[in-house]
C-alpha positions, 0 to 999 in steps of 0.5 A: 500500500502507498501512503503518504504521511504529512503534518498540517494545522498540527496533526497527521495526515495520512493519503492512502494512494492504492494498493494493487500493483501490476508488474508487467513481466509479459513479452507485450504491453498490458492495458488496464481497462475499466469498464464502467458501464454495466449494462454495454460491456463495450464501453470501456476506459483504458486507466493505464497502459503497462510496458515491458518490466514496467509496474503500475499501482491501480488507483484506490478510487477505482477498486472501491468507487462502485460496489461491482469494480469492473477492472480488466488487464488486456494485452495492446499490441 
């Protein structure tokens, strides 16, 4: 999990930022797609694009924003 811990008006912070990372260990790119709409599958977001030996960490708000989180990892070639 990444945080940062910061001091304002006197009192601790802490910003959880995410807690999943990808690593890319795969011969081709990976993409992170978010599909956001239920009902038409097609409809989709792409968060992030993975490369080669390459880590991305999913942004909490996405896993937890609503209740059925639709997150996908799909090859881009």
């Amino acid at each position: 999990m990444l945080c940062d811990a910061q001091i304002e008006n006197g009192r601790r912070r802490v910003i959880l930022s995410s807690i999943v990372r990808i690593f890319n260990n795969t011969t081709l790119p990976l993409v992170i797609i978010d599909v956001a709409d239920s009902i038409d599958r097609k409809k989709h977001q792409q968060i992030a694009k993975i490369d080669i030996n390459k880590d991305f960490y999913i942004p909490i708000d996405l896993l937890y924003a609503r209740s059925n989180s639709s997150i996908f990892i799909s090859t881009d070639e």
